[in-house]
C-alpha positions as CSV (number, residue, x, y, z in Angstrom):
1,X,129.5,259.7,53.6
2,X,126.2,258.0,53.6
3,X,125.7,254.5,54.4
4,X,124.8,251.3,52.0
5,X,121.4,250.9,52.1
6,X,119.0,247.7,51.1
7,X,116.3,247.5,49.2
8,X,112.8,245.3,49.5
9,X,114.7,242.9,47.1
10,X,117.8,242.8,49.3
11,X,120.3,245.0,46.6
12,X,122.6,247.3,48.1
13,X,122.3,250.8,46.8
14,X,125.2,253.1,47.9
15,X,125.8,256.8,46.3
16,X,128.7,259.3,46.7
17,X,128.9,262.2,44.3
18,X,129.3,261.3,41.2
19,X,129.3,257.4,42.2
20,X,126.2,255.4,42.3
21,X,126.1,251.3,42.7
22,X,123.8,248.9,42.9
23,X,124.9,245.1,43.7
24,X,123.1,242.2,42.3
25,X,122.5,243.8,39.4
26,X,121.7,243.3,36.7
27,X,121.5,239.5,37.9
28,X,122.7,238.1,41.6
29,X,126.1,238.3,42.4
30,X,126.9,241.6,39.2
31,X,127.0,245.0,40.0
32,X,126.0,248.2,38.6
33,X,128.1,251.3,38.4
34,X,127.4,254.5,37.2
35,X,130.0,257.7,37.1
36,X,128.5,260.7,35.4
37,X,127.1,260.0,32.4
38,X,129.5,256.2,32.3
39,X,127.6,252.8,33.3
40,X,129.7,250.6,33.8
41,X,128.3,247.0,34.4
42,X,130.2,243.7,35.9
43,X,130.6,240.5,33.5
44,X,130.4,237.5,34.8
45,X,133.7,235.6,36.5
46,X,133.6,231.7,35.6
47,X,135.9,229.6,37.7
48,X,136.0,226.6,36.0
49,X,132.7,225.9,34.0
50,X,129.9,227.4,35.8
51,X,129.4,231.6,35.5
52,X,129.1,233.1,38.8
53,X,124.9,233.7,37.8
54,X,124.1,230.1,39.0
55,X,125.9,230.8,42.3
56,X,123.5,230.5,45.3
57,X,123.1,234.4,47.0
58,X,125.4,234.2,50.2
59,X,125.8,237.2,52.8
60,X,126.1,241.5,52.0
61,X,127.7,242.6,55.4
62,X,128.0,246.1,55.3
63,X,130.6,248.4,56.9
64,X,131.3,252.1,57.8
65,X,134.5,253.9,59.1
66,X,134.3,256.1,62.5
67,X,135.3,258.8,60.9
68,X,132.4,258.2,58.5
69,X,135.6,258.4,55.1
70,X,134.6,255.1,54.3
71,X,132.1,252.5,53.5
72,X,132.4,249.4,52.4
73,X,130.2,246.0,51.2
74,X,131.5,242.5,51.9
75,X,129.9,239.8,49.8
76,X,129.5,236.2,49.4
77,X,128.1,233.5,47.1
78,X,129.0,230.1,45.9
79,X,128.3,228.1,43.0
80,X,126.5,224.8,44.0
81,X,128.0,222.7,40.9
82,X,131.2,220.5,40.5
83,X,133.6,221.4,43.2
84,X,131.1,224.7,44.2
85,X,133.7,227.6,43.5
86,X,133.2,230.4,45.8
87,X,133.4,233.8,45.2
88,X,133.9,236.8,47.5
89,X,134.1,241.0,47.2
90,X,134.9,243.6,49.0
91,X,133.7,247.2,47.3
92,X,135.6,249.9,49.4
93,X,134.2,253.5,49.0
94,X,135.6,256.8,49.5
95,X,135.3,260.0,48.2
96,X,135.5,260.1,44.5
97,X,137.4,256.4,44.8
98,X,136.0,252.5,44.9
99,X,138.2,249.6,44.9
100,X,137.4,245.9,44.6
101,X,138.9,242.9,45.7
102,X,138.0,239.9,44.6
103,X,138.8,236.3,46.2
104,X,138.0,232.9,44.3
105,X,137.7,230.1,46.9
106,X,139.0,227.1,45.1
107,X,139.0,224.0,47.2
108,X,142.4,221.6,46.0
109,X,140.0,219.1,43.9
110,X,138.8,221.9,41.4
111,X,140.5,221.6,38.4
112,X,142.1,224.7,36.9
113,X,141.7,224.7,33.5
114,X,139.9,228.0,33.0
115,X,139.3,231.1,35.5
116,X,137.7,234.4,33.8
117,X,137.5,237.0,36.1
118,X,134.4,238.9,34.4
119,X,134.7,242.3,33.3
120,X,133.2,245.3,32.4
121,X,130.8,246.7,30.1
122,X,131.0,250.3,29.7
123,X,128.1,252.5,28.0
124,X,128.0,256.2,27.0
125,X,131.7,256.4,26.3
126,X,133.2,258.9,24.3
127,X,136.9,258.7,24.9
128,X,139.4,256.4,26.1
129,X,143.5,256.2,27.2
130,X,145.2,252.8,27.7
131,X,148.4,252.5,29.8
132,X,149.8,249.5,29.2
133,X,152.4,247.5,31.9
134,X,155.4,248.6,30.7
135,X,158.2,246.7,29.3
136,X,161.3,248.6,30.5
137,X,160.5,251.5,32.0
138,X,159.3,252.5,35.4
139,X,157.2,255.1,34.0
140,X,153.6,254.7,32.9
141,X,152.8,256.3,29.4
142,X,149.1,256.3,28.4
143,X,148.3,256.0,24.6
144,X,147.1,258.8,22.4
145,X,143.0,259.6,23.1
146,X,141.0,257.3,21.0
147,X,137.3,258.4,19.4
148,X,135.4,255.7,20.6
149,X,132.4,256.7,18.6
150,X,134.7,256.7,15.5
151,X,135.5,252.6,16.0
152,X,133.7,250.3,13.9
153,X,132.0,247.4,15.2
154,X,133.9,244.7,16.3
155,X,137.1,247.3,16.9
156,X,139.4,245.7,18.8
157,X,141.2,248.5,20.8
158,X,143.6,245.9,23.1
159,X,144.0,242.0,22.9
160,X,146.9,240.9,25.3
161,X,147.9,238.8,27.8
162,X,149.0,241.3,30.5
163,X,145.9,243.9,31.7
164,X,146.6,247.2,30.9
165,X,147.6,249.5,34.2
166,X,145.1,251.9,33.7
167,X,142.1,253.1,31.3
168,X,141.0,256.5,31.1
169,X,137.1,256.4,30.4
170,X,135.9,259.9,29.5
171,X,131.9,259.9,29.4
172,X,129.4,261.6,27.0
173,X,129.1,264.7,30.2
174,X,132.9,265.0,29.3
175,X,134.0,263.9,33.0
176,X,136.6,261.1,33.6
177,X,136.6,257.9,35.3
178,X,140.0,255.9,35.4
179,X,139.8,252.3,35.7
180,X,142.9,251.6,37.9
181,X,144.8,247.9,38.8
182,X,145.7,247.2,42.4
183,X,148.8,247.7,43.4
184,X,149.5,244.0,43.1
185,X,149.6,243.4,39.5
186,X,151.6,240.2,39.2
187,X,147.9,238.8,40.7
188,X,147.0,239.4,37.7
189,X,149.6,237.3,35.7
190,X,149.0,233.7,36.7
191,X,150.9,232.3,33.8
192,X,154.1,233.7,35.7
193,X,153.4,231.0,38.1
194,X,151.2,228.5,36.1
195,X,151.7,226.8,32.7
196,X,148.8,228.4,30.5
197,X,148.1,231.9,29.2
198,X,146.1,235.1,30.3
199,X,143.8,237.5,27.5
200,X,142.3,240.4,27.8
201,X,140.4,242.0,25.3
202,X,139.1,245.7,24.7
203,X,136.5,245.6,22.0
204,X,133.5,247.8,20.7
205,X,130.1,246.4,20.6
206,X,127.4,248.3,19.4
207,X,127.7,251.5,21.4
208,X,129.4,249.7,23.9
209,X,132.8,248.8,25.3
210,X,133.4,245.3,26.0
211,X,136.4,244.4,28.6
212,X,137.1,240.8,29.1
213,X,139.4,239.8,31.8
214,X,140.5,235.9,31.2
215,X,143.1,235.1,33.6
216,X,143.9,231.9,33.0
217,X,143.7,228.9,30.5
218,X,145.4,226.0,30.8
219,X,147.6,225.0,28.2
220,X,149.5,221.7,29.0
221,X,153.4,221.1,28.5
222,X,153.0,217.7,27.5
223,X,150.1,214.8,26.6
224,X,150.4,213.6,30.5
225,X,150.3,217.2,32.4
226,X,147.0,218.0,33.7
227,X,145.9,221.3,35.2
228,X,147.0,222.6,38.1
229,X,144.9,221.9,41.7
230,X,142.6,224.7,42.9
231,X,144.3,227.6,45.1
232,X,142.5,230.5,46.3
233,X,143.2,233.7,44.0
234,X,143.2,237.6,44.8
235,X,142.9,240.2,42.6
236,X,142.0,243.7,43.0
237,X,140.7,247.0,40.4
238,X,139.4,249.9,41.4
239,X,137.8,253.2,39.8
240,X,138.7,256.7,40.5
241,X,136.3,259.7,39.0
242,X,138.0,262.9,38.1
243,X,138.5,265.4,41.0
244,X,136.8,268.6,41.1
245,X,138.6,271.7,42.4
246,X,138.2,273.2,46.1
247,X,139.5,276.0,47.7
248,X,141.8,273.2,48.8
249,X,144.1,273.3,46.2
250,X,144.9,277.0,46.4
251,X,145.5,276.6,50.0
252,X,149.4,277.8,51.4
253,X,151.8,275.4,52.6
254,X,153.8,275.7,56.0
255,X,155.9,273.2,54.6
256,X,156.9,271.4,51.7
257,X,158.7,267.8,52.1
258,X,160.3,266.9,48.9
259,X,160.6,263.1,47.9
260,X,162.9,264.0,45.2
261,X,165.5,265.4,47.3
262,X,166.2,262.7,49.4
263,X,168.9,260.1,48.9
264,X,166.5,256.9,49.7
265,X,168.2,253.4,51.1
266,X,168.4,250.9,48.1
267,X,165.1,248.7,50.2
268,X,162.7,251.7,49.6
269,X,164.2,252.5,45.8
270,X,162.0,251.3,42.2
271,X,163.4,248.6,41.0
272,X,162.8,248.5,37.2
273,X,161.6,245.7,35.0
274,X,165.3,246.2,33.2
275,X,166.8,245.0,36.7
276,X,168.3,248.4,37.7
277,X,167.4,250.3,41.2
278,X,166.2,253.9,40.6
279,X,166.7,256.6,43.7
280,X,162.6,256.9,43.3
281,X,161.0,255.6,46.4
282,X,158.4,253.0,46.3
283,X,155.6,253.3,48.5
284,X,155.1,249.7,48.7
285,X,158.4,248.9,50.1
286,X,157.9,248.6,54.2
287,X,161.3,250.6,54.5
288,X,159.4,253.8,52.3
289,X,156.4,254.1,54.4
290,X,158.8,253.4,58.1
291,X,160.5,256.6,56.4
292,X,157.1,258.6,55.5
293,X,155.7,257.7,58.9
294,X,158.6,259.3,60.8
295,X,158.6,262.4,58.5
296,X,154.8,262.8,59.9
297,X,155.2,262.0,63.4
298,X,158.1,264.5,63.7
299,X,155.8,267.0,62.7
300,X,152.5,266.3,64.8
301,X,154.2,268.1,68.1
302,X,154.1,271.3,66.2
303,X,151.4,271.4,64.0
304,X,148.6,273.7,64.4
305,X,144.8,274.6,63.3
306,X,144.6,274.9,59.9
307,X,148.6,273.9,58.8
308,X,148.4,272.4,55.3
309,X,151.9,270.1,54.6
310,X,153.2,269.5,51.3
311,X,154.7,266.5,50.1
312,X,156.0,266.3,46.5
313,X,155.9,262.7,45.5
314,X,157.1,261.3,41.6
315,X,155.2,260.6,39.2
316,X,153.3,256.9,39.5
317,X,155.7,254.3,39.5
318,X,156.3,250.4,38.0
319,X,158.1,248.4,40.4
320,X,159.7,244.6,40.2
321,X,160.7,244.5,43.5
322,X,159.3,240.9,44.6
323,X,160.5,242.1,48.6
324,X,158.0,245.1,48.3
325,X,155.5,242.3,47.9
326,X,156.6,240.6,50.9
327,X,157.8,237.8,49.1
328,X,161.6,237.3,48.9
329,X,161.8,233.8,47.8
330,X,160.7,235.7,44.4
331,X,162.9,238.2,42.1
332,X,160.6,240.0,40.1
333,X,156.6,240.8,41.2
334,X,155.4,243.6,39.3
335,X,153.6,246.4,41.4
336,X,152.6,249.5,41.4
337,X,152.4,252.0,44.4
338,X,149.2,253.8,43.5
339,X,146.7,252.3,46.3
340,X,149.9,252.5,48.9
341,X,149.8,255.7,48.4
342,X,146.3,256.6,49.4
343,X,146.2,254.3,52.2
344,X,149.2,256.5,53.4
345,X,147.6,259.7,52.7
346,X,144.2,258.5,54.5
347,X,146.8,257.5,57.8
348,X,149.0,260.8,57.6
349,X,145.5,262.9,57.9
350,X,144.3,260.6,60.4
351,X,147.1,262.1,62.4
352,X,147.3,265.5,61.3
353,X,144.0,266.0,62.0
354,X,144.2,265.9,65.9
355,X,145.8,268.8,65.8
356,X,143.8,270.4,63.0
357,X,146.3,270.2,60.1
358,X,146.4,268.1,56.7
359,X,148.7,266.9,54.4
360,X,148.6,267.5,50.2
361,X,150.2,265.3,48.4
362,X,151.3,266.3,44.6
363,X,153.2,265.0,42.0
364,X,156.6,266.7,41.4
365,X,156.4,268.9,38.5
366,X,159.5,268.2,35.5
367,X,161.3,271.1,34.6
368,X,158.5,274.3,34.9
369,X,155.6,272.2,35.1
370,X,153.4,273.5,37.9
371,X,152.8,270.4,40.6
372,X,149.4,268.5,40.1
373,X,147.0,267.0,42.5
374,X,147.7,262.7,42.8
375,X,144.1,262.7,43.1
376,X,144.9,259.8,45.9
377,X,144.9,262.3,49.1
378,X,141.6,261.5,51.4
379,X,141.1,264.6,53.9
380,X,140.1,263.5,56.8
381,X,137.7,265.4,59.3
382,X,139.1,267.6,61.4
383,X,137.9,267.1,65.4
């Protein structure tokens, strides 16, 4: 994977198949994405009353793995107004995938009575699917394909206060991008913890889609309450572009490790937003991935040059399970295991590979479905 590069105006230019992305534009501190024939373009955060624009340009650090799987831009800036909010990303790159984590550094004396996170505007857009947070279940059910071009101006296509899980973009070329949350969604629900609301909005301008991401207003209790002190706040997104077929995905399997057979300890089980335990694992749960680790590690002494393992996994899944999150004092967090699961993936080939094998991961089919790629396995190079 090639490395970020810098340009005579001190942008950061990175490309990776289908991927391109430029930072600090179109204005310092924003960023450009393009995906096939998507652009998708950052919106402003605004912690407080000052857009991140005005911020003063702070430090691009940039990174890449040994391995040469990832890359990855750290960045800084901070506004130089009232209590001068700061803002930091990290863009993490790897093939086909790039996730970004965003920090606001809020010093005790701000005042918290707005934080917008930005957003996204996305061009040359033909299609889109919305999976919203669900309700009950622990599956995820995207909604019917919506014609984009079809929409008035001024549609409004979603106008909540929880951000929907996932968005399926599909671009003019046909191809798919999938705007993803992290797999800590209750960051993104600060009115759990803080009296005020949350909005976000999906909504056609002109040819464009307009995604607003407000995660917080204050709304007081009472005439005396006043808005809560400044915290730091983490919140992550990422965007996955449709995977192309290899020669991969026909390979033969030496082995096949089935999820759904096993009879998993309650720590490791999807616990649903209706309170009951599911025997589904849950990647994020620390007990899951102890499991997962041993099933890999049993297998290293014998693996060989060119073993492929395969690991049928469910179906994405929406946990509650606050002790996933590493925060017991808590009953419900919501969470999903998506990004758990590609960090796993990325360490099982890490392993397999010193022997010259890999691991596939694939969703388990229902009844005579055939299985499916996750599209969250990373292969890593063999030595």
């Amino acid at each position: 994977m090639d490395a970020i590069r810098f340009d005579e105006s001190g942008s950061a230019q990175f490309q990776s198949g289908s991927f391109s992305f430029r930072h600090d534009d179109p204005e310092t501190g924003l960023f450009t994405i393009r995906s096939g024939a998507l652009t998708m373009t950052a919106l402003p955060a605004v912690p407080g009353e000052y857009p991140e624009t005005m911020a003063l340009k702070g430090k691009r650090r940039p990174h890449r793995s040994e391995d040469g799987q990832e890359v990855r831009l750290d960045t800084e800036s901070e506004i130089p107004f009232g209590e001068t909010p700061g803002i930091r990303r990290e863009f993490l790159f790897r093939e086909g995938t790039l996730g970004v984590r965003t920090d606001f550094v809020l010093r005790h004396s701000f005042a918290m009575k707005s934080i917008v996170a930005g957003g996204l505007k996305v061009e040359n857009l033909l299609h889109l699917k919305i999976t919203e947070q669900p309700e009950k279940s622990v599956r995820l059910t995207p909604s019917k394909t919506i014609d984009f071009a079809a929409l008035p101006e001024g549609a409004v296509l979603f106008d909540g206060p929880k951000c929907p899980i996932r968005i399926v973009f599909t671009g003019a070329d046909r191809k798919q991008t999938a705007f993803e949350l992290g797999s800590s969604v209750w960051r993104w629900d600060l009115p759990q913890r803080l009296p005020g609301r949350a909005r976000f909005l999906l909504r056609k301008e002109g040819d464009a889609l307009l995604f607003h991401w407000t995660l917080f207003e204050f709304r007081a209790g009472s005439p005396e309450e006043e808005p809560p002190h400044g915290r730091n706040l983490r919140f992550v997104w990422g965007l996955r572009a449709e995977r192309e077929k290899t020669e991969a995905d026909d390979a033969k399997f030496c082995e096949t490790i089935d999820l759904g057979s096993m009879n998993w300890p309650e720590a490791a089980r999807v616990l649903g937003p209706d309170g009951k335990r599911r025997n589904v694992p849950c990647f994020s749960s620390p007990k899951t991935l102890e499991i997962l680790k041993r099933e890999i590690r049993t297998r290293l002494a014998d693996a060989k040059e060119g073993d492929v393992f395969l690991m049928l996994v469910p179906d994405d899944t929406f946990c509650c399970s606050a002790v996933h999150e590493n925060r017991g004092k808590r009953e419900v967090l919501a969470h999903w295991d998506h990004d758990v699961r590609e960090e796993f993936a990325v360490w099982a080939n890490r392993q397999l590979s010193r022997s010259g094998a890999r691991l596939e991961m694939r969703v388990k089919p229902e009844a005579d479905e055939k299985p499916r790629k996750t599209g969250s396995v990373r292969k890593t190079a063999r030595k």
